[in-house]
MIMI-598218 format. One line per 5 residues: their letters; for each residue x, y negated, z negated of N, C-alpha, C, O. Coordinates in Angstrom, 2 decimals. Layout:
N
A = X Y Z X Y Z X Y Z X Y Z | ...
//
This chain:
152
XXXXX = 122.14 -225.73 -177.57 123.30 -224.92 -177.61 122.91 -223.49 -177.27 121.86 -222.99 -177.66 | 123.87 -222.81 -176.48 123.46 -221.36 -176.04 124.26 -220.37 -176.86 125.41 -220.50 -177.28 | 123.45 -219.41 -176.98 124.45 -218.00 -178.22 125.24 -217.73 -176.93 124.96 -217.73 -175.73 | 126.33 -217.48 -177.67 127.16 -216.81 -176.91 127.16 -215.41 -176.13 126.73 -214.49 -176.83 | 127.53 -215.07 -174.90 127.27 -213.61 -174.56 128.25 -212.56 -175.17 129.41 -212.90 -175.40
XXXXX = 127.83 -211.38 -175.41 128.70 -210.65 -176.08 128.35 -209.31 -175.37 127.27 -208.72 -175.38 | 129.80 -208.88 -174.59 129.59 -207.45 -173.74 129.02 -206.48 -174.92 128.84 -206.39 -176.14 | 128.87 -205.75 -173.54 128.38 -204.40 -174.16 129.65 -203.50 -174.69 130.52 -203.14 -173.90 | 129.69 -203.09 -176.39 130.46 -202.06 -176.50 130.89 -200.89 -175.35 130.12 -200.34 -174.56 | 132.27 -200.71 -175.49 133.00 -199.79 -174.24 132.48 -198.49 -174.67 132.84 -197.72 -173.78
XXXXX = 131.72 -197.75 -175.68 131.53 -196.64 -176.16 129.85 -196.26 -175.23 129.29 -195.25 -174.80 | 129.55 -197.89 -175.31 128.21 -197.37 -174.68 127.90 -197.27 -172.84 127.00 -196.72 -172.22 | 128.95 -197.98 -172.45 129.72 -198.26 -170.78 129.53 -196.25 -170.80 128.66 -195.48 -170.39 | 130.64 -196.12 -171.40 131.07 -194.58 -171.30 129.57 -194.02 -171.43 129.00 -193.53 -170.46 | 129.10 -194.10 -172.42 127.96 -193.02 -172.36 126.88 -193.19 -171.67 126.18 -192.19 -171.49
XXXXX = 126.57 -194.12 -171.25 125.72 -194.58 -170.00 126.81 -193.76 -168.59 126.30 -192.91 -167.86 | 127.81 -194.06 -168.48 128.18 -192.94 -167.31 128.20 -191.45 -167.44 128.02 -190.58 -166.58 | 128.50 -191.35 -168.97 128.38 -189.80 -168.89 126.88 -189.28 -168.60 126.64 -188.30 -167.90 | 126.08 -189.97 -169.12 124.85 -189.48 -168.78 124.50 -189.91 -166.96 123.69 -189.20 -166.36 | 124.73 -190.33 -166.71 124.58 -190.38 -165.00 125.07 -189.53 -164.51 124.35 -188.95 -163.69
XXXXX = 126.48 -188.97 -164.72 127.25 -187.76 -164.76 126.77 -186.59 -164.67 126.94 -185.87 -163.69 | 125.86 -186.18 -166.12 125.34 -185.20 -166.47 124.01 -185.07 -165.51 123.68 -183.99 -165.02 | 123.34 -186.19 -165.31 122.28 -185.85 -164.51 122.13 -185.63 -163.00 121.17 -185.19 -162.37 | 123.44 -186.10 -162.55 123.88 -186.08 -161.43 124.27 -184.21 -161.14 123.95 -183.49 -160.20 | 124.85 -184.00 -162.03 125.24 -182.46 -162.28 124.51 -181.42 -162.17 124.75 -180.43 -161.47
XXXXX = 123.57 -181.60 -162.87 121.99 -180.96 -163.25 121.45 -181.23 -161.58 121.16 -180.23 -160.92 | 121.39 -181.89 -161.26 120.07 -182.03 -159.59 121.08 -181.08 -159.27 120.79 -179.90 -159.07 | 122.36 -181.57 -159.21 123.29 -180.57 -157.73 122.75 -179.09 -157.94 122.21 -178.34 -157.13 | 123.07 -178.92 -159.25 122.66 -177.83 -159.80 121.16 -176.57 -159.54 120.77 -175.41 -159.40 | 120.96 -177.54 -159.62 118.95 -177.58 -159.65 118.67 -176.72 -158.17 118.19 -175.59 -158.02
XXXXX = 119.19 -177.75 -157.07 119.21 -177.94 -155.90 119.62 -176.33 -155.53 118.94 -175.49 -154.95 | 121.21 -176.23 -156.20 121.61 -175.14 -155.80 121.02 -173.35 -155.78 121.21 -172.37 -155.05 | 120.19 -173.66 -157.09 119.02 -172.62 -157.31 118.32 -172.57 -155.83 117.95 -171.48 -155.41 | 118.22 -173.31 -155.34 116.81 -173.52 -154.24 117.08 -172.80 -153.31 116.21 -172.60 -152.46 | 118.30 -172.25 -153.21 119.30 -171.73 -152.03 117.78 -170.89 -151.47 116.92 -170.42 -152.22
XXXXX = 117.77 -170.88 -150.06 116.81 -170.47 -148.84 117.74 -169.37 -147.88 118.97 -169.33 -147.91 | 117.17 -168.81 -147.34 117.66 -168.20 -146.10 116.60 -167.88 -145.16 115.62 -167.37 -145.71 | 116.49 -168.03 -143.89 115.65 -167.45 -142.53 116.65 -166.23 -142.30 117.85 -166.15 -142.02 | 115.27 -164.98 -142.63 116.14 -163.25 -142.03 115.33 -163.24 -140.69 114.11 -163.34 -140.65 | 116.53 -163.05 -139.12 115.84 -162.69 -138.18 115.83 -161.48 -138.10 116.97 -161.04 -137.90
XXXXX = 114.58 -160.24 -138.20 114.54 -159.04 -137.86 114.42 -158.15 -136.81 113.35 -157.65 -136.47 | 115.48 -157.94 -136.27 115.46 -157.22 -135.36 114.81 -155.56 -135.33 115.41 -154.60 -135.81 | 113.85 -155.52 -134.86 112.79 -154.02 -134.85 112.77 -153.44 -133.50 112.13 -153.85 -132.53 | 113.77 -152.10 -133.59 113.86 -151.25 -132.45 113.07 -150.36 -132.51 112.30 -150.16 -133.45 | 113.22 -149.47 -131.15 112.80 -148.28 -130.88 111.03 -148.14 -131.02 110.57 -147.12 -131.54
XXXXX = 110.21 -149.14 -130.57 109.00 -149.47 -130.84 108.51 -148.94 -129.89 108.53 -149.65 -128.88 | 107.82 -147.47 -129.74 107.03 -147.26 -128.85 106.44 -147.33 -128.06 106.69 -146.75 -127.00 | 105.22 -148.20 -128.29 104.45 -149.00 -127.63 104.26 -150.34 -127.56 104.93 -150.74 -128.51 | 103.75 -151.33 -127.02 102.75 -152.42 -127.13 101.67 -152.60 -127.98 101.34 -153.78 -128.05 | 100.95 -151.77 -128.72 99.91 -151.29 -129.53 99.74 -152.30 -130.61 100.76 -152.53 -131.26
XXXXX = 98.62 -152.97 -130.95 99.04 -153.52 -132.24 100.17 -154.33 -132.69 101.00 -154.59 -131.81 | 100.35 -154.71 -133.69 101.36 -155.52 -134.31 102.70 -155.10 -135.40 102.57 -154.43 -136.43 | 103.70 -155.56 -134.97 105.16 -155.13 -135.54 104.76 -155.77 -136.88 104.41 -156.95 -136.83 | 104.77 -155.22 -137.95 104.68 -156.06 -139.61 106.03 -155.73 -140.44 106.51 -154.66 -140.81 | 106.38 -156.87 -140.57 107.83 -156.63 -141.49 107.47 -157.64 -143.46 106.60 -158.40 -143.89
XXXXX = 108.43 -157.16 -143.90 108.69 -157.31 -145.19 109.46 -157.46 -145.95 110.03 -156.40 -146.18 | 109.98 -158.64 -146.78 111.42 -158.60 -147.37 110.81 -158.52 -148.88 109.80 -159.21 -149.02 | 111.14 -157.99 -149.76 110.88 -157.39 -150.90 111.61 -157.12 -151.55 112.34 -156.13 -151.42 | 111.65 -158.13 -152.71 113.01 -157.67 -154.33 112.56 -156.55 -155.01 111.41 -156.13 -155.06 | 113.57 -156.08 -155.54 113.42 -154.92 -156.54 111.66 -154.48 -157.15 111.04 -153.51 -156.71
XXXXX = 111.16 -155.41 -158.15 110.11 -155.20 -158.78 109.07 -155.23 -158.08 108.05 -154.94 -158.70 | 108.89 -155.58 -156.53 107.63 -155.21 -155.41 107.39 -154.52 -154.36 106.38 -154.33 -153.67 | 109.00 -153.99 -154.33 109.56 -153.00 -153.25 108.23 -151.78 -153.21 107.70 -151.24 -154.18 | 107.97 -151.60 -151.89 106.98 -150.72 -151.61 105.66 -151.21 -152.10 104.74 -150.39 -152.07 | 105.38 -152.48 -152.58 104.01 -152.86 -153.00 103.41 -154.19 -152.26 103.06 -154.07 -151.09
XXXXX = 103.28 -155.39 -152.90 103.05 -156.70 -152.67 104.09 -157.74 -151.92 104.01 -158.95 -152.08 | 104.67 -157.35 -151.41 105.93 -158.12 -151.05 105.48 -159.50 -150.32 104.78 -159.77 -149.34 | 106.35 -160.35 -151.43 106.03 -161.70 -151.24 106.33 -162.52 -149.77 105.72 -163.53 -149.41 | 107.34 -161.90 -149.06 108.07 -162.37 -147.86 107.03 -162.01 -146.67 106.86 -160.82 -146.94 | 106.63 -162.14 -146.11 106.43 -161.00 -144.90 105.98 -161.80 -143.40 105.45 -162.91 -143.38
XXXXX = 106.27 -161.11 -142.35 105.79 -161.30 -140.87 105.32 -160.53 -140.26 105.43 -159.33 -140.54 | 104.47 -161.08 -138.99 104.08 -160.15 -137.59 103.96 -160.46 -136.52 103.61 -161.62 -136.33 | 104.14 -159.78 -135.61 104.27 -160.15 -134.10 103.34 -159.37 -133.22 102.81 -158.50 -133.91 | 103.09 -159.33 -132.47 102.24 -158.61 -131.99 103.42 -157.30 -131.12 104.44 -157.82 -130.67 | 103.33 -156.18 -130.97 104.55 -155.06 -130.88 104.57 -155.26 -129.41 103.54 -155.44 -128.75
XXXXX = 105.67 -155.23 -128.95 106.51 -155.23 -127.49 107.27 -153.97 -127.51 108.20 -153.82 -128.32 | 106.79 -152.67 -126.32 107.71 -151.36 -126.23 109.16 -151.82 -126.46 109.62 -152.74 -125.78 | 109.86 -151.24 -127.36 111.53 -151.58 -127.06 111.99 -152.13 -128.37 112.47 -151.60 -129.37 | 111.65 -153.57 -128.00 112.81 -154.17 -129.49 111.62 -155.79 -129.54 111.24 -156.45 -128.58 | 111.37 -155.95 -130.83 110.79 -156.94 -131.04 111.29 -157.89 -132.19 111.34 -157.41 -133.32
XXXXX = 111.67 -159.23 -131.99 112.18 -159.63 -133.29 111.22 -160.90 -133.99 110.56 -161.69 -133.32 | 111.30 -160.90 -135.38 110.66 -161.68 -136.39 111.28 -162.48 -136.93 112.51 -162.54 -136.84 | 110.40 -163.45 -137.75 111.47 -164.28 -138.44 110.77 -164.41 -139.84 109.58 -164.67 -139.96 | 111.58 -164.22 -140.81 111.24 -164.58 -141.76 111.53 -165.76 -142.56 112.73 -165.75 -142.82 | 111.10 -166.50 -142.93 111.72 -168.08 -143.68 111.55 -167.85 -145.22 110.88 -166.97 -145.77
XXXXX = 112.22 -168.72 -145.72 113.00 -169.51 -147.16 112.37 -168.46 -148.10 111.38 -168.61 -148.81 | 113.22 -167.31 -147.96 113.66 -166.37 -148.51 114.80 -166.52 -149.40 115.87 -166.57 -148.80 | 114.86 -166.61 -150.74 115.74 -167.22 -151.42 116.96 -166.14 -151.67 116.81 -164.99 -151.26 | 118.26 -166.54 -152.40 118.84 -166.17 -152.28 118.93 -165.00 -153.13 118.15 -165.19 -154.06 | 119.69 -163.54 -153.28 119.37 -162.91 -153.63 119.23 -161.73 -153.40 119.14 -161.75 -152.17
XXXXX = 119.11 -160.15 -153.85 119.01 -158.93 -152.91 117.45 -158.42 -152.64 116.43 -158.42 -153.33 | 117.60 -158.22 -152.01 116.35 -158.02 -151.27 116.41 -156.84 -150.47 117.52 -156.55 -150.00 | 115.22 -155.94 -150.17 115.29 -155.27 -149.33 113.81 -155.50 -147.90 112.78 -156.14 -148.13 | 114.11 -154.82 -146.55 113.63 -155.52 -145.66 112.97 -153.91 -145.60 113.51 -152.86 -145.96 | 111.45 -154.17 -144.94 111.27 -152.62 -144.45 109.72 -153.28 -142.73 108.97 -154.25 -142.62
XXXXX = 109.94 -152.34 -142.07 109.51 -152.97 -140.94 108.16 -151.70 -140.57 108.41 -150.51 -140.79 | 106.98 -152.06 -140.10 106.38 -150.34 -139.31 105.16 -151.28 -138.62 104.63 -152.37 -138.87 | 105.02 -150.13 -137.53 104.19 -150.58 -136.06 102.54 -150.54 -136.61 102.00 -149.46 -136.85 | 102.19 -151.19 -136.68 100.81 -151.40 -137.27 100.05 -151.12 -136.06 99.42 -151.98 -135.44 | 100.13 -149.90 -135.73 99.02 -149.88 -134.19 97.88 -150.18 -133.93 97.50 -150.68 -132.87
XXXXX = 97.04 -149.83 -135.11 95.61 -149.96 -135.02 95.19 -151.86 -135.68 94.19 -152.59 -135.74 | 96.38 -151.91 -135.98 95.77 -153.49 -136.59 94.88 -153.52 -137.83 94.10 -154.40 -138.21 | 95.14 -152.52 -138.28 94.57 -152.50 -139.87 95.18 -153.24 -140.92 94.44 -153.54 -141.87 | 96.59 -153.65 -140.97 97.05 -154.28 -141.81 97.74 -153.43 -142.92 98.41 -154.09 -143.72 | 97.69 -151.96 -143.12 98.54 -150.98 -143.64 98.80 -149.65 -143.10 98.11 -149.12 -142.23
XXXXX = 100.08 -149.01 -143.78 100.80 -148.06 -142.84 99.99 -147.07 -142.89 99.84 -146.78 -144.08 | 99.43 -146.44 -142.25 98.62 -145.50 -142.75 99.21 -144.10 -142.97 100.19 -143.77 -142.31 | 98.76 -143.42 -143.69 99.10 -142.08 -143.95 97.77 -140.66 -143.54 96.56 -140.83 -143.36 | 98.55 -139.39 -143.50 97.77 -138.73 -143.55 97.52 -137.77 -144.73 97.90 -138.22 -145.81 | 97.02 -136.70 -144.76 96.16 -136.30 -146.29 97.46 -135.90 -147.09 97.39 -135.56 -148.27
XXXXX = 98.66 -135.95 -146.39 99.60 -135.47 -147.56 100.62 -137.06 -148.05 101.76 -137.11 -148.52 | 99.82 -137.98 -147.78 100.48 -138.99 -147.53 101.87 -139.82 -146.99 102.11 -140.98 -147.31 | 102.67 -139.06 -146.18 103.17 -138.87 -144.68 103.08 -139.51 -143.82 102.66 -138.95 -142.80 | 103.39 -140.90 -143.73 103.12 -142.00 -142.76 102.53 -141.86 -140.90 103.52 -141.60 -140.22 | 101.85 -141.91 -140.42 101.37 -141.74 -139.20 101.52 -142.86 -138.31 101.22 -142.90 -137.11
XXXXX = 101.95 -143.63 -138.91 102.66 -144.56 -137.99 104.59 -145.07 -138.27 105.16 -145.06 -139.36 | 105.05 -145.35 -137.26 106.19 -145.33 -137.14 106.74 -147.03 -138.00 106.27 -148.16 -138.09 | 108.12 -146.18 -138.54 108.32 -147.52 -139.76 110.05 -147.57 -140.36 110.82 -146.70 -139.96 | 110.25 -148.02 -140.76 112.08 -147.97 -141.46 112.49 -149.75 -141.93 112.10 -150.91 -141.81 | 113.39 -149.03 -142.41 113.73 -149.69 -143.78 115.26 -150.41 -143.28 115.75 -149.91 -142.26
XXXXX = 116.05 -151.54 -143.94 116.95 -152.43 -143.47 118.44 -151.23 -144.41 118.33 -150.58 -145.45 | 119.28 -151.34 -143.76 120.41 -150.19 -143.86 120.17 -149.29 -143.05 121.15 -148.68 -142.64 | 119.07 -148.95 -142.62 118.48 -147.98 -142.17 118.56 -146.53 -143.13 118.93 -145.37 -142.90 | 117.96 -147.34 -144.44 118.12 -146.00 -145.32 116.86 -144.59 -145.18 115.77 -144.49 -144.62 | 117.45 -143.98 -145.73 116.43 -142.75 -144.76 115.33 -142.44 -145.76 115.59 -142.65 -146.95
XXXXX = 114.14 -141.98 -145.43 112.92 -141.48 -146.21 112.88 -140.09 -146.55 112.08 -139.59 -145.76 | 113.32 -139.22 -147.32 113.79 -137.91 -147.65 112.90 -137.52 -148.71 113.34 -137.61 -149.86 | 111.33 -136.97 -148.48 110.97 -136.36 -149.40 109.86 -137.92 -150.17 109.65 -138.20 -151.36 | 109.52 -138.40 -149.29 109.32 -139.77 -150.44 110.15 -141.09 -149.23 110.66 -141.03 -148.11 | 109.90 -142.12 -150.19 110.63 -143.54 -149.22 112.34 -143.60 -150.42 112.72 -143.19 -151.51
XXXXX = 112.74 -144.25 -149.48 113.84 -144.41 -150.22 114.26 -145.57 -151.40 113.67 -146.65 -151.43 | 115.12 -145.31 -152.18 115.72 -145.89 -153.43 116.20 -147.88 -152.99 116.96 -148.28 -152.11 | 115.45 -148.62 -153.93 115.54 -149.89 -153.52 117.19 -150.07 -152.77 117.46 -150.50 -151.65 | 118.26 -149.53 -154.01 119.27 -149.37 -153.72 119.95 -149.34 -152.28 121.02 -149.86 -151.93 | 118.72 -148.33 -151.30 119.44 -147.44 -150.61 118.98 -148.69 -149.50 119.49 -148.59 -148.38
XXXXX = 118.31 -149.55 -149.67 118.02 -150.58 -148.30 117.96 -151.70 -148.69 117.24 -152.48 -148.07 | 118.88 -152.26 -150.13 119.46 -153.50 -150.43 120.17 -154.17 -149.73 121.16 -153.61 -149.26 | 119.96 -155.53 -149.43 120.83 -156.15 -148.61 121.02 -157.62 -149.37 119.99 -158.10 -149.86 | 122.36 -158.42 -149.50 122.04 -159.56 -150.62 122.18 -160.36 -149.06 122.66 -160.18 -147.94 | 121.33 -161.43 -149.94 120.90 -162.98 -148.94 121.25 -163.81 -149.49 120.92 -163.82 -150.67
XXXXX = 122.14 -165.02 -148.97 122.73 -166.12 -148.96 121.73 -166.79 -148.36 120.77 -166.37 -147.71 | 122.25 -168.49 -148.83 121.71 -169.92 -148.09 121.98 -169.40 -146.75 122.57 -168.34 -146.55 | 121.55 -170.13 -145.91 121.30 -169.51 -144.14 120.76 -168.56 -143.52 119.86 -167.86 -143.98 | 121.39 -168.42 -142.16 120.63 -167.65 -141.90 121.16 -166.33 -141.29 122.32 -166.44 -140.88 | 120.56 -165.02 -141.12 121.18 -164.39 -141.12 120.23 -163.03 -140.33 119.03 -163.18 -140.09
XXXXX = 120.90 -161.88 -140.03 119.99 -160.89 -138.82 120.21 -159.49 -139.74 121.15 -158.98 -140.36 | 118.81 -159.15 -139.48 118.90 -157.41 -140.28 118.14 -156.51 -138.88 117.21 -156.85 -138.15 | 119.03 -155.18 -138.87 118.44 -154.47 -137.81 117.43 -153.26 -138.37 117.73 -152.58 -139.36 | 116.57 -153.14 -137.83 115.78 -151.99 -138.44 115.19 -151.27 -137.27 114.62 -151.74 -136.29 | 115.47 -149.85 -137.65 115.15 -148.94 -136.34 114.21 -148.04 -137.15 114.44 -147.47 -138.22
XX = 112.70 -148.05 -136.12 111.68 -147.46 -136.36 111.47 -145.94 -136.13 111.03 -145.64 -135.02 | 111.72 -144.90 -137.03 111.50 -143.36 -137.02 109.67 -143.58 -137.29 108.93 -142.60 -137.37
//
């Protein structure tokens, strides 16, 4: 003789979907954090051929230091553009300068006064000092998207 089958309580149907539900919710979720963007940088007014165009996208707390984002191209007189990838979403600021000598930083002279040519995304201006994260914030979405930066 066979025991009889006996469904599963409807309380536990339900909570077995709610939890599929919930976890289903959570990835979308998850996922949505991940948000990426490619910034193409457009870098004018480039002097020369010399060396390499170096750009930088940089949040608040590395602005002007370590910036986690960055590219280079080798510099074309005129207009040279970069690409930066999965740059998450978020404000950020972009700052671009002609690395002529190929040293790998902007150099300055004894009053520390940049000697090579450089600017920032807004095209916020350098007055006394570089300018306020504020002043060359730009927020970034999923996708993709173009920042212009013109080199003083």
């Amino acid at each position: 003789m066979s025991k009889p089958t006996i469904a599963a309580p409807a309380h536990r149907t339900i909570a077995s979907t709610l939890a599929a539900a919930a976890l289903l919710c959570a990835t979308v979720l998850a996922s949505g954090a991940a948000l990426a963007a490619t910034i193409e940088v457009h870098v004018t007014n480039i002097s020369n051929a010399k060396g390499q165009i170096r750009v930088a996208v940089c949040d608040q707390e590395r602005f002007l230091k370590q910036c986690v984002h960055t590219a280079s191209a080798p510099a074309q007189a005129g207009d040279t553009v970069l690409k930066v990838a999965n740059v998450p979403a978020g404000t950020w600021a972009v700052l671009a300068y002609h690395d002529e000598n190929g040293n790998a930083e902007l150099d300055r002279n004894m009053m520390g006064i940049p000697k090579e040519d450089y600017g920032f995304s807004r095209d916020a201006a350098s007055r006394f000092g570089p300018p306020k994260f504020a002043d060359a914030a730009i927020t970034v979405e999923d996708g993709d998207m173009a920042v212009k930066i013109k080199l003083h």
